[in-house]
C-alpha positions as CSV (number, residue, x, y, z in Angstrom):
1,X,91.4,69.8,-5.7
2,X,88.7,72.4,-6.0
3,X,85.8,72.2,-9.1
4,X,88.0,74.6,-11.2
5,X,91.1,73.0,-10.9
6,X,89.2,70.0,-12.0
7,X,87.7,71.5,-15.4
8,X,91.1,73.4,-15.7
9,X,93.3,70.2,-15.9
10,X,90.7,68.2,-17.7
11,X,90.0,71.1,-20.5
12,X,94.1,72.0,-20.8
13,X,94.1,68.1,-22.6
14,X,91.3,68.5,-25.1
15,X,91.1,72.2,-25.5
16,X,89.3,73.0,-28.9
17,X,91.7,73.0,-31.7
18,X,90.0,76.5,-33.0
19,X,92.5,78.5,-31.0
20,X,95.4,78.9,-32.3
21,X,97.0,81.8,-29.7
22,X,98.4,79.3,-27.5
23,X,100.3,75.9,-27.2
24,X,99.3,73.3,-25.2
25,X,100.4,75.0,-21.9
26,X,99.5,78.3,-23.3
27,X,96.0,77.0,-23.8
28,X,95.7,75.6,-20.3
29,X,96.6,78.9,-19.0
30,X,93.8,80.4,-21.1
31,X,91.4,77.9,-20.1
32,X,92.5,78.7,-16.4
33,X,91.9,82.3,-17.0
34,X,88.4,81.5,-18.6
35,X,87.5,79.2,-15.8
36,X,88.4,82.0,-13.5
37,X,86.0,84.4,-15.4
38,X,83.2,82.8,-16.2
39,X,83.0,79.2,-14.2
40,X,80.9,76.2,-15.3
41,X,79.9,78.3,-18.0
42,X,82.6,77.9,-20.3
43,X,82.1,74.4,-20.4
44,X,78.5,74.1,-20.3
45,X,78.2,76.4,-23.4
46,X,79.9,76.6,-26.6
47,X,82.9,78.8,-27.9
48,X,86.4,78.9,-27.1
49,X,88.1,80.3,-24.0
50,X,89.4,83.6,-25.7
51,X,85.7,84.3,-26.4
52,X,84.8,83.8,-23.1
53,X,87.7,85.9,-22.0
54,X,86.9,88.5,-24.2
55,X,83.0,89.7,-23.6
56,X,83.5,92.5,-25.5
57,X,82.7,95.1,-26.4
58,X,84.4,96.1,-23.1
59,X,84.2,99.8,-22.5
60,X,87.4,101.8,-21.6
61,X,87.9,103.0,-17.9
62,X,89.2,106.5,-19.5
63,X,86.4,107.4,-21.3
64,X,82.6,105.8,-20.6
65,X,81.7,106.6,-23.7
66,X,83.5,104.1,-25.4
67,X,83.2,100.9,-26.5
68,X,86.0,98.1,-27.1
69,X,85.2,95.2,-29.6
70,X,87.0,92.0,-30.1
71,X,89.6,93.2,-32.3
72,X,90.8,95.9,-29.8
73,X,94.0,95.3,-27.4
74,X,91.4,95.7,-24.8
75,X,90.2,91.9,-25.4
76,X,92.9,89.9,-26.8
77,X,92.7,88.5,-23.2
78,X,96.5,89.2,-22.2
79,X,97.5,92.0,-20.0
80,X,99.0,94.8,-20.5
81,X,102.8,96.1,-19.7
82,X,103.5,97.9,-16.5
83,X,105.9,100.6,-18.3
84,X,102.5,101.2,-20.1
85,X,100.5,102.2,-17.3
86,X,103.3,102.9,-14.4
87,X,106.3,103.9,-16.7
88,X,108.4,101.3,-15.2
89,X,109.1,97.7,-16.8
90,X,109.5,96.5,-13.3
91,X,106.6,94.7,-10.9
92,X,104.7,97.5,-9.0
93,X,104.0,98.0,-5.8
94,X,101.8,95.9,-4.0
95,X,102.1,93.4,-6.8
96,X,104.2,90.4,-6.3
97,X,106.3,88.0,-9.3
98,X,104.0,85.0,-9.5
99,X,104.7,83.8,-12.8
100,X,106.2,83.9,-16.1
101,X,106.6,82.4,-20.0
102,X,108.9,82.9,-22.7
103,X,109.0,83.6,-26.5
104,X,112.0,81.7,-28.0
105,X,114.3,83.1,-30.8
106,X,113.0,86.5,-30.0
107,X,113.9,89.6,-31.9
108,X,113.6,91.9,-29.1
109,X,116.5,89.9,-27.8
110,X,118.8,89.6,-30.4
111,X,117.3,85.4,-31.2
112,X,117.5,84.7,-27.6
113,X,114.7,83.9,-25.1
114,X,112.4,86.5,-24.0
115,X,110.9,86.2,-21.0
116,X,107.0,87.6,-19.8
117,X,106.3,87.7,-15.8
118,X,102.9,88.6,-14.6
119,X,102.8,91.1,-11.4
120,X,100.2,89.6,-9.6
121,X,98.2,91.7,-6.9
122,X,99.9,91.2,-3.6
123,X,97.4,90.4,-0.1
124,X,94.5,90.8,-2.3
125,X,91.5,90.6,0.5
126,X,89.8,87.7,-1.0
127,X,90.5,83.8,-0.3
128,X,92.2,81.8,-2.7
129,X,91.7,78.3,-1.2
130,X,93.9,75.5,-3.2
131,X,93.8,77.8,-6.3
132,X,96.4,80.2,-5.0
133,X,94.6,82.9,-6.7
134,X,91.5,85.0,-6.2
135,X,89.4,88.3,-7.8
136,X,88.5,90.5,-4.7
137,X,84.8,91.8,-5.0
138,X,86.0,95.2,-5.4
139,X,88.7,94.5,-7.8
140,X,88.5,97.0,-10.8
141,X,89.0,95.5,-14.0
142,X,89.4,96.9,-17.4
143,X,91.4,99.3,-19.9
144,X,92.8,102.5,-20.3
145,X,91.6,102.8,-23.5
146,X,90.3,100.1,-26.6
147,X,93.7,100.3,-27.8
148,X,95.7,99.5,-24.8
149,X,95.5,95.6,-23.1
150,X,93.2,95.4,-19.6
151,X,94.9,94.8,-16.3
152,X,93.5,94.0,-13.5
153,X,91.2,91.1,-15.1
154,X,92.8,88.1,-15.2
155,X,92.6,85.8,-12.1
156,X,95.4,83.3,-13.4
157,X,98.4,82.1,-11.9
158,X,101.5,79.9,-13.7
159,X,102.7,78.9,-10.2
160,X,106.4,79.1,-10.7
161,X,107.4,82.2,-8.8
162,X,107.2,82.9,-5.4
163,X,105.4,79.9,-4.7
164,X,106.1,80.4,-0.7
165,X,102.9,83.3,-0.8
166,X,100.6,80.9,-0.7
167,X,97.3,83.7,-2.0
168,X,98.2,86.4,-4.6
169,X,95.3,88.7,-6.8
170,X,94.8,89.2,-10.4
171,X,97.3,89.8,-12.7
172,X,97.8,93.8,-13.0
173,X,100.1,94.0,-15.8
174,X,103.5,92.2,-17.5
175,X,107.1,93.0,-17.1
176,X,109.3,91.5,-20.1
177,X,113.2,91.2,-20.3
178,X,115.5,89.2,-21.7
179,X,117.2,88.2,-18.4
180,X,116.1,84.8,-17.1
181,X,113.8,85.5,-14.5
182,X,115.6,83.4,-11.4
183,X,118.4,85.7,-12.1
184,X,115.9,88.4,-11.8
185,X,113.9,86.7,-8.5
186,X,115.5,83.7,-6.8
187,X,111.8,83.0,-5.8
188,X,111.4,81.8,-9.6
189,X,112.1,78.3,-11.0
190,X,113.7,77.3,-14.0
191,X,110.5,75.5,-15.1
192,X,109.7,77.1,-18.7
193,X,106.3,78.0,-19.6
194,X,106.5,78.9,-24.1
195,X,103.8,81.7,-25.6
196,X,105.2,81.9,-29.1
197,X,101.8,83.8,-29.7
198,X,103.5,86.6,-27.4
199,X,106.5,87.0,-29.6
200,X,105.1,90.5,-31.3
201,X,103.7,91.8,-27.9
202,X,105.5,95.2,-27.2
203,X,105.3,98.8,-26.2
204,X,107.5,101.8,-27.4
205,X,108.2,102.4,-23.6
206,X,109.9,99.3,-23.4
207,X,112.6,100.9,-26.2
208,X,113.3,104.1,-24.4
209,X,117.2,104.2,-23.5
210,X,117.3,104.4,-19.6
211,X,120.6,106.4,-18.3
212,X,121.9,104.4,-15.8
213,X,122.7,106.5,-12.4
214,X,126.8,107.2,-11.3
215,X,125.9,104.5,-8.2
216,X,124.0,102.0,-10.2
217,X,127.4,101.9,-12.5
218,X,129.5,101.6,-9.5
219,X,127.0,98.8,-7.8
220,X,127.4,96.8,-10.9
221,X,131.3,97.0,-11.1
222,X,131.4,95.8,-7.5
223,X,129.4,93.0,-7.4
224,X,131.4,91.9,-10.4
225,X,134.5,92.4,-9.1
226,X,133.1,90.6,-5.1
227,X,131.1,87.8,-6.7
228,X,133.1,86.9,-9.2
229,X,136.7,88.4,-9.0
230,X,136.9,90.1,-12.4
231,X,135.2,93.5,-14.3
232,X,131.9,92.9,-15.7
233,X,131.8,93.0,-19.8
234,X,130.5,96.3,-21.0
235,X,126.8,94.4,-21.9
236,X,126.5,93.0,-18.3
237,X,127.5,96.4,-17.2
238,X,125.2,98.0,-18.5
239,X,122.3,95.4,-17.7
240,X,123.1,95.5,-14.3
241,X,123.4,99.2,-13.7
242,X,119.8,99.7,-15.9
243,X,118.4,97.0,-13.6
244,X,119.5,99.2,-10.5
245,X,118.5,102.3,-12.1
246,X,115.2,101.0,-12.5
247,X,114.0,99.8,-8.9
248,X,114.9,96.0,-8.4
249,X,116.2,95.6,-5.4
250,X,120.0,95.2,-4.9
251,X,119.5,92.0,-3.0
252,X,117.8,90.3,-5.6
253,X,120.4,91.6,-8.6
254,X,123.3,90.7,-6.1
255,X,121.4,87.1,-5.6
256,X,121.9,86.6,-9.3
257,X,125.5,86.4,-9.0
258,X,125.7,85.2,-5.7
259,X,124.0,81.6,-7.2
260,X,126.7,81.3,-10.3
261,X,129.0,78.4,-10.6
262,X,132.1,80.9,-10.3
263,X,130.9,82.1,-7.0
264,X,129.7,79.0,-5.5
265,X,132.3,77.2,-7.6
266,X,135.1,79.6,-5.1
267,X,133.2,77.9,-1.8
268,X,133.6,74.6,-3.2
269,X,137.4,74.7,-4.5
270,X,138.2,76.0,-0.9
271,X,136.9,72.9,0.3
272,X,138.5,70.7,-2.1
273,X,141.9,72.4,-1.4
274,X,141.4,71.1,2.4
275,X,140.6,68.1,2.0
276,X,141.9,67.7,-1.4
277,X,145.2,69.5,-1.2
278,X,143.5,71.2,-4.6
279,X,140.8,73.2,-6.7
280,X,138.0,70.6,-7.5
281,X,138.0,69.3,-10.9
282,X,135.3,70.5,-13.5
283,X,132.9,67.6,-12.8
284,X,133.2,68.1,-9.2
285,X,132.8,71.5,-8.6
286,X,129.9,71.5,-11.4
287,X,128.3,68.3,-9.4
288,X,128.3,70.0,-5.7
289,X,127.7,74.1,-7.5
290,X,124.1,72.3,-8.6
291,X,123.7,70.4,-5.7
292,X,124.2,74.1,-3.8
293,X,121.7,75.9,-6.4
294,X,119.1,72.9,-6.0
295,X,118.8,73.6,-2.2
296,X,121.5,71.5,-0.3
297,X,123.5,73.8,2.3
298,X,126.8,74.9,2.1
299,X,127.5,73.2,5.7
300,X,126.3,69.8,4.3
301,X,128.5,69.7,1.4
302,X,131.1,70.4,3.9
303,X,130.7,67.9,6.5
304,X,130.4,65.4,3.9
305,X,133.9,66.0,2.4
306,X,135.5,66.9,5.4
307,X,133.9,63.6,6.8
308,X,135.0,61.6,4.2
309,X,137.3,58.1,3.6
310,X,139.6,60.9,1.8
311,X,139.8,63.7,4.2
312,X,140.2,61.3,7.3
313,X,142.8,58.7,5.3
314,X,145.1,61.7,4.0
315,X,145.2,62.8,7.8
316,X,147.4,60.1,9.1
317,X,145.1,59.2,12.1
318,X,142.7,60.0,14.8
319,X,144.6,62.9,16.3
320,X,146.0,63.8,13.1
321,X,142.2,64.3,11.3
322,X,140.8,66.1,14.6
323,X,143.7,68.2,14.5
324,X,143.2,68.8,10.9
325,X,139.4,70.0,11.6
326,X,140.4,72.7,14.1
327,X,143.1,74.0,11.8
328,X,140.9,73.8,8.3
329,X,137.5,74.4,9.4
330,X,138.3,77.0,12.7
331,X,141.6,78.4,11.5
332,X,143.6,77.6,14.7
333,X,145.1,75.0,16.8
334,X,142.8,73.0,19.2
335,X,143.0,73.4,23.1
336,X,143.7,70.2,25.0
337,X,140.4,70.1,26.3
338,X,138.5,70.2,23.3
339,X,141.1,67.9,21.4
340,X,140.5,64.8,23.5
341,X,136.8,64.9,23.5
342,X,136.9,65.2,19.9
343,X,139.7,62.1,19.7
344,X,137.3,60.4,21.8
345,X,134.4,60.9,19.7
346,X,136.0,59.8,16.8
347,X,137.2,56.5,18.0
348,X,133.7,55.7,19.4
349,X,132.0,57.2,16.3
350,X,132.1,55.9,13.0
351,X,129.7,58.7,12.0
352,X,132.4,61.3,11.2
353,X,130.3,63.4,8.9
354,X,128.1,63.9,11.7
355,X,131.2,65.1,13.6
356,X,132.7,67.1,11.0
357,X,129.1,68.9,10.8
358,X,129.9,70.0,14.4
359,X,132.6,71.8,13.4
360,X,131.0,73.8,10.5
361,X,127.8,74.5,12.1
362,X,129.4,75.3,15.5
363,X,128.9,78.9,16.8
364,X,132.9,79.6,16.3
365,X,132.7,78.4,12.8
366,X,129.9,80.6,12.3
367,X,131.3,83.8,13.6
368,X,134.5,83.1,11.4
369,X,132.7,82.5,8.5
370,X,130.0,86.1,9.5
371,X,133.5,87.6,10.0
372,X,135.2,86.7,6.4
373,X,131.8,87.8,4.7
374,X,131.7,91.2,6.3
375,X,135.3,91.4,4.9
376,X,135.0,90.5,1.7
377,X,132.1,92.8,0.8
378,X,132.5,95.8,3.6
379,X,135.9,95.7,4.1
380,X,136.0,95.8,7.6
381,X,135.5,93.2,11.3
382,X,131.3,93.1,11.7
383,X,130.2,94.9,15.0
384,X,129.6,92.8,17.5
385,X,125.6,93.2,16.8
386,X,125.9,92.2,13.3
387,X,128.4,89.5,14.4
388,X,125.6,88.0,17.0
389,X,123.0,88.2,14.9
390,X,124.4,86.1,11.7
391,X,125.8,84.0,13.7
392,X,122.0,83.2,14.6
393,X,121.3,83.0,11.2
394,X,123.4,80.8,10.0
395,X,121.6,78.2,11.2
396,X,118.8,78.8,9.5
397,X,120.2,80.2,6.4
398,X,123.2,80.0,3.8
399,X,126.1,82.3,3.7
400,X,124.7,83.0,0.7
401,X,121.9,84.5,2.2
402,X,124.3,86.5,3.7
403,X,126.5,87.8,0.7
404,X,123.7,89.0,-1.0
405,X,122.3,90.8,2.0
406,X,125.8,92.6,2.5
407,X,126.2,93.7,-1.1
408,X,122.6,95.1,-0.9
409,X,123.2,97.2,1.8
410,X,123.6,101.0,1.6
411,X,127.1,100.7,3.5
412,X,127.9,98.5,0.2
413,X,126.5,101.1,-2.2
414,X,128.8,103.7,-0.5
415,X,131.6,102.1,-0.8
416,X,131.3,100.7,-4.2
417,X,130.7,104.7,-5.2
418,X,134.0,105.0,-3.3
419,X,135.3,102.5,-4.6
420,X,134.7,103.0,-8.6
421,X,133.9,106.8,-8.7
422,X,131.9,106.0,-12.0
């Protein structure tokens, strides 16, 4: 653990009372953010980390003749929105999701959760070391004016989005929503980080009514209809299309439904009707939907039931159960061949989920299940290309991987314009 990570998890438990703008992990962020700025100093002299932070007066990058105090937006220490500066509320580019907070009971969002993510700077030519961020040398810092919030200045990370780029830059400005933000970016945790100091924080551009495009309509009645078999509500309709219309990426709005107990839920009741004869119950589709969302593949929750007492009892016998995998997991009847080294494995194996895995993860399998994915959101057999390919994949990823890459795809756009005509 570096010096700064030190002073920063030593100061976040008896942070000075004096500042009010935070809570507890609010005030270790701030303290992380001071650390950041002004190193050793802030605890080898006296003030609070907002003052250290703020060093104002601060002059304004639009006019050098001016000078920010303390009560300005320029040096309340927080940064400001990107609709502000890049008239989008959406992460810009070469900026990355690394973080975000919440204000509960929010106005803006009709008493629910409101949710702030930073946009960190993304390959920032500096070395972050353990901290996971870093200022490059050149790195301008500062405001547009005194009355609009710096960006570019703070070298902080909350550390739980995206956690996989291992180095990001300053934060260079805030997107807020009231959409949780792992519906947003899978590569966000549910971990909750609370600013209630935040809750007035706000910018007309974030009121302006966005006009949703024809295709971004239709995109959002698809995926409804693909993910989750039924017409979205005329609220998530319109959330979805906006969220098109403004630039996320179609992956990462599919992804969003992709990860929902109804869609994982219709994987797991497939199962359950093989080896079950029926839909899982409530507590067991709920049980193996989280277990799915918490990182354990698809294939695994297979094997295990289809290489279970249950599955292998309600099969009658040896034959019976190997027969049962070729028919249930490959959709066909097994040739002779195949069928007694599988009968022979069984009787000399008392591992069958390790058999049963075999079956799902074998390239047939595979192709099948490539096959009824390119089906279900293109309408059509894969080329062979596209077949090959995921195939491949497959072992390395989950078919949801796959979904959401199909229904981001332009062919999917097309034909959900085609499709819907909105």
């Amino acid at each position: 653990m570096t010096l700064s990570m030190t002073i920063t998890n030593h100061l976040a438990s008896v942070l000075d009372r004096r500042t009010s703008r935070r809570g507890f992990v609010g005030r270790s962020a701030l303290v992380g953010s001071a650390v950041a700025v002004s190193g050793t100093g802030y605890v080898l002299r006296p003030g609070t980390a907002y003052a250290s932070i703020c060093r104002c007066p601060r002059q304004a990058v639009d006019d050098a003749k001016q000078q920010c105090n303390c009560g300005d937006l320029c040096c309340d220490g927080y940064t400001e929105f990107c609709c502000q500066i890049y008239g989008e509320n959406s992460c810009p580019t070469d900026t990355i999701l690394a973080g975000w907070w919440k204000v509960d009971n929010s106005s803006f969002c009709d008493g629910a959760a409101r949710y702030y993510m930073d946009c960190n700077q993304l390959n920032p030519p500096c070395g972050c070391g353990s901290r996971g961020v870093c200022r490059p040398v050149d790195n301008t810092c500062g405001c547009r004016s005194c009355d609009s919030r710096a960006d570019g200045c703070t070298s902080f990370r909350y550390g739980n989005c995206n956690n996989d780029v291992a180095c990001v830059g300053p934060i260079m400005c805030r997107v807020v929503t009231c959409t949780k933000p792992w519906e947003i970016d899978p590569g966000c945790s549910t971990v909750a980080r609370t600013d209630p100091a935040t809750a007035s924080h706000h910018r007309p551009c974030l009121d302006a009514p966005i006009e949703s495009t024809p295709a971004a309509r239709a995109f959002a009645a698809a995926i409804f209809m693909d993910y989750l078999e039924r017409p979205p509500s005329e609220a998530e309709h319109h959330e979805y299309a906006t969220r098109m219309t403004t630039g996320e990426d179609r992956s990462r709005i599919s992804a969003s439904l992709a990860r929902t107990p109804v869609y994982v839920g219709f994987f797991v009741d497939s199962i359950y009707q093989s080896v079950f004869g029926r839909p899982a119950d409530f507590a067991g589709r709920t049980y193996w939907t989280e277990r799915i969302n918490a990182g354990v593949a698809p294939a695994g929750v297979a094997a295990l039931l289809y290489g279970s007492p249950e599955f292998f009892a309600s099969s009658g016998g040896i034959a019976e159960y190997v027969a049962r995998l070729y028919r249930e997991i490959l959709d066909r009847d097994p040739e002779p061949e195949g069928f007694v080294f599988w009968v022979d494995q069984v009787e000399s194996n008392e591992d069958r989920m390790s058999i049963a895995e075999s079956f799902y993860s074998s390239v047939e399998s595979r192709r099948r299940r490539v096959t009824n994915l390119y089906q279900r959101f293109l309408a059509r057999e894969p080329d062979e290309g596209g077949l090959d390919h995921w195939a491949e994949r497959l072992l390395d990823v989950d078919d949801l991987a796959l979904a959401t890459f199909l229904s981001g795809s332009d062919e999917y756009l097309a034909r959900a314009t085609e499709r819907f005509g909105i």
